[in-house]
C-alpha positions as CSV (number, residue, x, y, z in Angstrom):
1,X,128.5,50.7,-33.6
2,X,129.1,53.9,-32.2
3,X,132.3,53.8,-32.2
4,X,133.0,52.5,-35.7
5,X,130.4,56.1,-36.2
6,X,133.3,58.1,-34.2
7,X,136.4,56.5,-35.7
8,X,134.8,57.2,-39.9
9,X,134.0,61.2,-37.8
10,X,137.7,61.3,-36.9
11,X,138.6,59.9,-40.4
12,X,136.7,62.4,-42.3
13,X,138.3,65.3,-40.2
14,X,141.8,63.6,-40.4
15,X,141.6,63.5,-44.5
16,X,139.8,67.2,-44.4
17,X,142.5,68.5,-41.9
18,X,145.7,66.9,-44.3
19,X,143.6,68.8,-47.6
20,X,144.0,71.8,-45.7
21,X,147.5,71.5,-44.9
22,X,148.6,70.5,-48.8
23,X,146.3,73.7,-49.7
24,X,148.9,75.5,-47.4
25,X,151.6,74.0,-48.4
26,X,151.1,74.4,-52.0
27,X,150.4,78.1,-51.5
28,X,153.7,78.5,-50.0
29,X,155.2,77.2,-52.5
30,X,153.8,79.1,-55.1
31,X,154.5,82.8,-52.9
32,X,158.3,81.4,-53.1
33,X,158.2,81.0,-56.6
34,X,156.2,84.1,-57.0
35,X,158.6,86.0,-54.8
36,X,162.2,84.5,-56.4
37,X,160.7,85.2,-59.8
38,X,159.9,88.7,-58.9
39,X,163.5,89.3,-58.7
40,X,164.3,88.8,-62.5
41,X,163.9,91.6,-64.9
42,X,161.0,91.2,-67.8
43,X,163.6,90.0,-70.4
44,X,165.0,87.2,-67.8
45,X,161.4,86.3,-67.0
46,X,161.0,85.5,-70.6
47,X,164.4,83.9,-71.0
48,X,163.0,81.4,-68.0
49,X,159.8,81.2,-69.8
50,X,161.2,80.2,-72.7
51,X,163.8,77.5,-71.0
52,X,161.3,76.0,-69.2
53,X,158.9,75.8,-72.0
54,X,162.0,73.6,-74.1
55,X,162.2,71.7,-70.7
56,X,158.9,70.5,-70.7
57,X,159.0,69.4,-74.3
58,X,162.1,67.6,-73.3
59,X,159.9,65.6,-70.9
60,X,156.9,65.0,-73.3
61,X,159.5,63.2,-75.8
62,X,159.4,66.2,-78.1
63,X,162.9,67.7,-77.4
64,X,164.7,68.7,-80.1
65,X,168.6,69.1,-79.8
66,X,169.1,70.9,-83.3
67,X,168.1,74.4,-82.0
């Protein structure tokens, strides 16, 4: 029994452990994107605003080619 008790201890710490490390990893991610998009003047920013906002239409099923 007690070690069934220590293996579900080591689990728990194992699962809260990897949470920490995607937190991390999805941080970075976002100070890269942060820091690449930091490059681009206001009027590019919007230009990539706008391009990705007709990109994600494109994925719902709501592109429209005409425009």
């Amino acid at each position: 029994m007690a070690a069934s008790a220590a293996s579900t201890g080591e689990s728990k710490y194992a699962q809260q452990v990897l949470s920490e490390l995607q937190q991390l990893e999805t941080f970075a991610v976002v100070t890269l994107i942060t820091a690449a998009i930091s490059t681009l003047t206001p009027a590019e920013q919007e230009e990539l605003g706008r391009l990705c906002k007709k990109l994600g239409r494109a994925g719902s099923g709501t592109f429209r080619t005409d425009n």
